[in-house]
N, C-alpha and C positions, 0 to 999 in steps of 0.2 A: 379548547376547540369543540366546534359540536362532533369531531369523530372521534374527539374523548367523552363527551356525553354518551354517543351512542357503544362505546365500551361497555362504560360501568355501567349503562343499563344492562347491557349483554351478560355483564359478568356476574350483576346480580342475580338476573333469571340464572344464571348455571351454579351460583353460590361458589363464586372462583376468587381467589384474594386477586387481585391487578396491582401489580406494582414493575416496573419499567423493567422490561424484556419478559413479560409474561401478555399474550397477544390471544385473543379472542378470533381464533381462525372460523366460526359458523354462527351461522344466522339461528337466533331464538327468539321466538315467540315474534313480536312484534318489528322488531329491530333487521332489519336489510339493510349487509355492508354491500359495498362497491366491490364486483370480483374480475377477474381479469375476462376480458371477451366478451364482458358485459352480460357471461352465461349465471346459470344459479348455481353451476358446478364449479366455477373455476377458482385459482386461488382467491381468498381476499386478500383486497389490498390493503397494505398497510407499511406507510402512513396513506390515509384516506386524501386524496386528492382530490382539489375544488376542482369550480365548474368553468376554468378561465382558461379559454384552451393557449392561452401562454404559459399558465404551468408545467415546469419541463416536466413534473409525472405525466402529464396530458398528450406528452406529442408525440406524434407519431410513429413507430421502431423506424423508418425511415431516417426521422433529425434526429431520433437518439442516438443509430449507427452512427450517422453524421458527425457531431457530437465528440462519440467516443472514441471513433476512431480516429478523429483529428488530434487528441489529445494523448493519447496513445502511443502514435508516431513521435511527438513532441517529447513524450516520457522515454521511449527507444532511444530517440537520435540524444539527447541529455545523456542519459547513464552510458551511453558506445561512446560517448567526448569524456566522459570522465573515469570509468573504469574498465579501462582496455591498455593499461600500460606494459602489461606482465610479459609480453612477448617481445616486445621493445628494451626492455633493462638491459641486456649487452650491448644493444648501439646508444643508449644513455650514459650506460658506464664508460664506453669508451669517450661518449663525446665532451662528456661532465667530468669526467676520471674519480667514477664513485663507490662505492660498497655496498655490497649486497641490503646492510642495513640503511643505508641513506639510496637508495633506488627503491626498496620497499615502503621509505618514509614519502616517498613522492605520490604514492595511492594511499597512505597513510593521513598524511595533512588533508589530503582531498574529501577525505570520509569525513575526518572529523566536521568540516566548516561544510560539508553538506547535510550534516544533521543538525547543527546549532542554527544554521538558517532558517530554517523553519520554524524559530521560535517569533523571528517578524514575518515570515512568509504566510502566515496564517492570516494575525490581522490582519495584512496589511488585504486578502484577497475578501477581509469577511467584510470590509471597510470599502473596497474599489470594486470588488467583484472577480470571479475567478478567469474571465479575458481579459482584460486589463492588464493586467498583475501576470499572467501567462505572457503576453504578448511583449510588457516589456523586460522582463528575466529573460524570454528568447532572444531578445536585441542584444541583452548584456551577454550573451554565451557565446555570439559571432565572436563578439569583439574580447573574450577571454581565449577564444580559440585558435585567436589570431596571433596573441599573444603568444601561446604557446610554441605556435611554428613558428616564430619570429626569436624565438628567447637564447641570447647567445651567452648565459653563463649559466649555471647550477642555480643560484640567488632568485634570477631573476625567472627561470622555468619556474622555480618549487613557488615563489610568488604568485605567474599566472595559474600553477594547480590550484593554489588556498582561493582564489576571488573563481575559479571555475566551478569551484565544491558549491561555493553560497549561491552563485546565480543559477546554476543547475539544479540548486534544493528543491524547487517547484516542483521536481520531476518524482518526490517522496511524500507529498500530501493531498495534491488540488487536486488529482486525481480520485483520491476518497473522498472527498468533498464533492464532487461530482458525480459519483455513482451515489452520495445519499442524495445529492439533489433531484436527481433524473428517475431513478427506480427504486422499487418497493422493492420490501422485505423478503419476499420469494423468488426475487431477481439478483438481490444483493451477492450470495455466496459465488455464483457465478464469474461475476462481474469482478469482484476481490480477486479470485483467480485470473481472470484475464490481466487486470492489471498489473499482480506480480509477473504474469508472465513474459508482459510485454519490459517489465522494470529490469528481470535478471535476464532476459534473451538478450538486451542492452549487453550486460556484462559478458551475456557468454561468446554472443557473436560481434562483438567489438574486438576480443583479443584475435580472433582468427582473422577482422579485415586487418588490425595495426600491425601483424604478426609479418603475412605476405606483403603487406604494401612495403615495410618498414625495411624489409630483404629487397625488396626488386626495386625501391625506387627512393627510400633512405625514410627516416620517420619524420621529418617536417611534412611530407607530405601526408600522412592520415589525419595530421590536423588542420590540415587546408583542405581535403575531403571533408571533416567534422565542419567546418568554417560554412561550406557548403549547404552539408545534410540542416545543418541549425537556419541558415538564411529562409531554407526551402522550408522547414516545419515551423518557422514561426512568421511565415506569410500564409502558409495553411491556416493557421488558427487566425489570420485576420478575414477570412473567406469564408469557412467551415467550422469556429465554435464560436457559438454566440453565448452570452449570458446564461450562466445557471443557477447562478443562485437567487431565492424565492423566498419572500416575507410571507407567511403565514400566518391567517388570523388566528388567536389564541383569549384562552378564558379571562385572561390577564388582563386584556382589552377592553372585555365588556365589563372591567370590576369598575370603569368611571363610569357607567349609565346607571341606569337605575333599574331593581332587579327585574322588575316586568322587561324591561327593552332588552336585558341581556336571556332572558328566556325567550320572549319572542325572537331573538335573533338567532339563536339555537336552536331551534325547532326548527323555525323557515331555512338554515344551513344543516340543518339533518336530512330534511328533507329533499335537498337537493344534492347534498355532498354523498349521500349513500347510495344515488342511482350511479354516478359516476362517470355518467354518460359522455362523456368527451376525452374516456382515456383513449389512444389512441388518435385521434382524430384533432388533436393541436398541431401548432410549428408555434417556431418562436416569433418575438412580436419584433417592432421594428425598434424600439428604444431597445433588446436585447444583444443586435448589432452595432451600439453607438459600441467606438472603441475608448471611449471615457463614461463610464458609468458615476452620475452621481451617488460625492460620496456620503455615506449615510453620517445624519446630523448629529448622531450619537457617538463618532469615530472616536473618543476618548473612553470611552466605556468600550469597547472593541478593544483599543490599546490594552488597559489596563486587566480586562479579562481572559484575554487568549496570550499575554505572554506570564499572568499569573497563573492561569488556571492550568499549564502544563508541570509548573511543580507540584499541583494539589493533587491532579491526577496521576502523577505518580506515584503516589503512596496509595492509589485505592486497588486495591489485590488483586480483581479481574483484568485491568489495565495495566498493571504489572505484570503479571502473567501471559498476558498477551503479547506484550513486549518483549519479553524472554522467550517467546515460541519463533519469534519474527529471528530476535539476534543467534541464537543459536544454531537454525539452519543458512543462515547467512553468512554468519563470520566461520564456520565450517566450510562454506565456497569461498571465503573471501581467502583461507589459508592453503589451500588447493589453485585456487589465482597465483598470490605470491611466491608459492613454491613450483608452479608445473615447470617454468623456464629453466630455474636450477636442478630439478632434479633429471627431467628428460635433458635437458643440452647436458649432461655431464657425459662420461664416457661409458658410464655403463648401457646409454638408452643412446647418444650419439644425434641426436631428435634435431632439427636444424628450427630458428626462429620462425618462419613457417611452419614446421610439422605440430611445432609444439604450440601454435595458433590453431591450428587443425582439431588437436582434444579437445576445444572448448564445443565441440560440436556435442561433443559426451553430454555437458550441460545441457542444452538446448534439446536435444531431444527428452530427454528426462524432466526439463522444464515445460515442455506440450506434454508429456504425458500425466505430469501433476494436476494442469490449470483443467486437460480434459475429463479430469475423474475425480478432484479435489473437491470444486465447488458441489457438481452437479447430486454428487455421493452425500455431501452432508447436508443441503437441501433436499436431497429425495429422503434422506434416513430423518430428516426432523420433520418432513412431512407423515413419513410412516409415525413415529413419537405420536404427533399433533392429532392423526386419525384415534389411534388406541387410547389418548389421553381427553376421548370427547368433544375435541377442536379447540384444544386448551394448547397452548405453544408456546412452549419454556423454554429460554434463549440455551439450556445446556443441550437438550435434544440434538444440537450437532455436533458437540464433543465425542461419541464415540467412532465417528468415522475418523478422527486422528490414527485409532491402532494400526491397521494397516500401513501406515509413513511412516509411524514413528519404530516402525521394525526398521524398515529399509534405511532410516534417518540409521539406526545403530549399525546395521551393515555399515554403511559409508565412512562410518567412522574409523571401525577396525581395518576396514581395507586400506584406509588409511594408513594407519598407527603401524600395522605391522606390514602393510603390501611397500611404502617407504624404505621401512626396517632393512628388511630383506629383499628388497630391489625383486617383488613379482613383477612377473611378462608385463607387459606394457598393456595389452588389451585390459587384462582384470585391473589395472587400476584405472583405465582410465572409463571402462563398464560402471564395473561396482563399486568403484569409488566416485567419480567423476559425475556418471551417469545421475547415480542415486543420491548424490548429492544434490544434484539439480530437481530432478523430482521430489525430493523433500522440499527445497527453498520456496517453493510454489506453492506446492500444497499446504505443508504444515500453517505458514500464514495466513491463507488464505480462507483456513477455517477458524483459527485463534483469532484472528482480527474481527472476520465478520463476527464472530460470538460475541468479543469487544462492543462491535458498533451496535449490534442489536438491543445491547443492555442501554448504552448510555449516548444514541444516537445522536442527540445535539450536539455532541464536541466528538463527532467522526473525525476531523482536522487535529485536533489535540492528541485523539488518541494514537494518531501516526504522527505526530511529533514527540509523543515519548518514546514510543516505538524506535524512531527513528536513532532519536538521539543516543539512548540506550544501545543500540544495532552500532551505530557507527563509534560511538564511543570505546568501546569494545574493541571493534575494528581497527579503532586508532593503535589499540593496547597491542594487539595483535604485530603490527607492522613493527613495533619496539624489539619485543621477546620473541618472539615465534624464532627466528636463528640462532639467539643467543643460546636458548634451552636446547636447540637441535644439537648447537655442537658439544654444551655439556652433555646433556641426557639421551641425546637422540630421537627420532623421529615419535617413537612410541608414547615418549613424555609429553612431547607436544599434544598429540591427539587425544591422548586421555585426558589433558587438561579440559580440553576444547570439549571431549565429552563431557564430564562431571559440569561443564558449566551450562549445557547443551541441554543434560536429562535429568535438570533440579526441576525445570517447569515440567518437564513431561509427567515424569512423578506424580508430579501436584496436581494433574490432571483427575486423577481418580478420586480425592476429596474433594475438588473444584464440580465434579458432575452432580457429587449427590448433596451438596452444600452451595453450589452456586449458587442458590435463590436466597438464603440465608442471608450473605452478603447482599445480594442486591434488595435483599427487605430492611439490611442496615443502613440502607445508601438510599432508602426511596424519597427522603424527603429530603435529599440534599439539591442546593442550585443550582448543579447542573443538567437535573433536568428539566429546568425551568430555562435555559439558554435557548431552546427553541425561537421564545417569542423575541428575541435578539437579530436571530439569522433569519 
């Protein structure tokens, strides 16, 4: 692209290596990027966004609100339909006549085939488009939801959970795929936080509506509520999100012209792409509201690329790593899920299936207070980096805003482990266990992910589908053992399990800051950062 021309010019006047998540944040010598406000002080943007004001970088914080918040809602009301069972398991148990182990397999199954989905949820939106592909998963999730209030044996519930996991999966990818489509790099960190928060406030205030509802009025009715909430946000998204994804011209393109036409064409797109003048001042076009997007001629190579390239990205070590930052504060809430019901409804806490709906509020506040100091702290701290480093901006610069969570991530744990044990007051675990597990689940991702996306941005969709799958698979493990270990070993055994599996990534964080670029100077010439001129 010509905003890759005017890079490596930049980088040569500052004599910077540029290799993918190393970013060029100031203007040298001759070379003027695009910054935000269209002032000479603000951020640069980056990726540099053409002059089309239907490019969603281009449109207005208006349709981007627009946009996101419609998608947002669609990602709430999905995760409240599919993990909010925990307060509900004694009117399951009675109604199914089942065991603690098979009522915990019930959010169990649901994890699992809400992370495998994503292995066609991705094509299938990089192929049709990310409303399309939203609008009709929201269709399939009434009619799983309906299923569910409807299901009159054990078979056929734990059934409609496994087909509610896969059509709900949408609600763990398109969402990042959407904030890389819509916002730059100095918007990104934020935005990852919001969307977790919007993904676990799903979980946290789902078990307190299934919890009350499921007491005062029986639990078929929260999923004919869900049946509802789902009709209403995927009519939202046929009104309020249009098309976000954007083919962007790339170097790749001009290698069939001949080399005069692909320099003239690079110069006259630097020239215009580095004033930038139309961010802010787009909306989207009116083929962005067809509710069938055509589909791209190449959809075999889509196929074949994004359900291979999430095994490939697996094994590369930032992406790995990332993934392990996401599962760890997750499946630590996800074992605080399955167990609040048993352990407050026993007789030492006496907690009634509403009260113990009521702690997930612990979550939810701890999950606003991650999303509100998570992104903004490792974008301002990679901005302080970027300043002292010349306006040279190295994708680890926001790794050290991790230490602060990943304390509280270790609180959470032991309060855990031993507030369990020894049956502490109910406030302190549901505070400092509860709490602080919620404000790790938000944060800690929110910064490992965007660090992810900033290295290897074209497969932002892949990279939450390992993520994912990893997270829920885990997850799945979880709903097996997590009782059997309690009754041999006790609660203690459990949690320090979940810890050592929790703080292998965290660990690895402190070789990953001062060696991060290493890897990504191993990885700069691989194909996936050539996927761009795909999507």
């Amino acid at each position: 692209m010509a905003a890759e021309r005017m890079d490596q010019k930049a980088a040569a006047e500052l004599n910077v290596e540029m290799i993918p998540g190393t970013e060029v944040m100031t203007d040298t010598g001759d070379v003027h990027f695009a910054r935000a406000g269209g002032s000479n002080t603000g951020s640069v943007l980056v990726p540099h966004p053409s002059n089309n004001p239907a490019d969603p970088l281009n449109w207005s914080l208006m349709w981007k609100l627009i946009t996101a918040i419609s998608q947002l809602l669609y990602v709430w009301v999905l995760v409240c339909s599919a993990l909010s069972l925990a307060p509900m398991f004694p009117f399951l148990g009675m109604q199914f006549h089942l065991n603690q182990q098979q009522l915990s397999l019930l959010t169990g199954l649901n994890v699992i085939t809400l992370g495998f989905a994503n292995i066609l949820i991705v094509p299938l939106s990089n192929i049709f488009g990310r409303r399309p592909i939203s609008i009709f998963f929201g269709l399939l999730v009434v009619l799983t939801n309906v299923w569910q209030a409807v299901a009159t044996s054990h078979h056929s519930f734990l059934a409609a959970r496994a087909c509610n996991g896969i059509v709900a999966a949408t609600s763990e990818t398109i969402m990042v795929q959407v904030i890389a489509d819509m916002f730059f790099l100095h918007e990104r960190g934020l935005w990852v936080g919001v969307y977790f928060t919007f993904y676990f406030s799903g979980a946290f205030l789902g078990p307190i509506m299934s919890g009350n509802i499921a007491a005062r009025h029986g639990w078929r009715s929260f999923f004919w509520l869900t049946v509802a909430l789902a009709a209403f946000v995927t009519l939202l998204l046929v009104v309020a999100f249009p098309e976000t994804r954007w083919r962007r011209s790339s170097t790749n393109h001009a290698g069939s012209k001949t080399l005069g036409e692909a320099e003239a064409k690079l110069e006259s797109d630097s020239e215009t792409a580095s004033v930038g003048h139309m961010v802010g001042k787009g909306k989207p076009s009116r083929a962005q509201w067809s509710p069938i997007q055509k589909p791209d001629s190449r959809w075999m190579t889509f196929v074949v690329r994004d359900i291979t390239t999430p095994f490939i990205v697996f094994f590369n070590p930032i992406v790995f790593w990332a993934a392990l930052m996401l599962a760890g504060p997750a499946d630590l809430l996800l074992i605080f899920n399955l167990t609040e019901s048993g352990l407050f409804g026993s007789p030492a806490y006496g907690f009634s299936p509403g009260a113990v709906g009521y702690t997930n509020f612990a979550f939810f506040v701890g999950g606003i207070i991650g999303v509100l100091t998570a992104g903004p702290l490792s974008d301002w701290w990679a901005r302080r980096a970027t300043l002292k480093n010349n306006g040279i901006r190295e994708a680890e610069m926001r790794l050290p805003a991790l230490l602060p969570y990943c304390i509280i991530f270790l609180i959470s744990h032991v309060i855990g482990a031993v507030g369990y044990q020894k049956l502490y007051s109910w406030p302190t675990i549901v505070v400092c266990g509860f709490g602080f597990s919620g404000l790790s689940v938000t944060a800690i991702p929110t910064i490992a992910i965007a660090y992810a996306v900033d290295c290897y941005k074209p497969i932002s969709g892949e990279i939450m589908v390992v993520a994912t799958v990893l997270k829920n698979v885990l997850g799945f493990c979880l709903s097996y053992w997590v009782f059997n270990v309690m009754a041999k070993s006790g609660w203690v055994a459990v949690y320090m399990t979940q810890f050592a599996v929790s703080f292998l990534p965290v660990v690895l964080t402190i070789p990953l800051y001062f060696f991060g670029k290493n890897l990504r100077r191993w990885t700069r010439n691989s194909d996936l950062h050539r996927m761009e001129a795909l999507i």
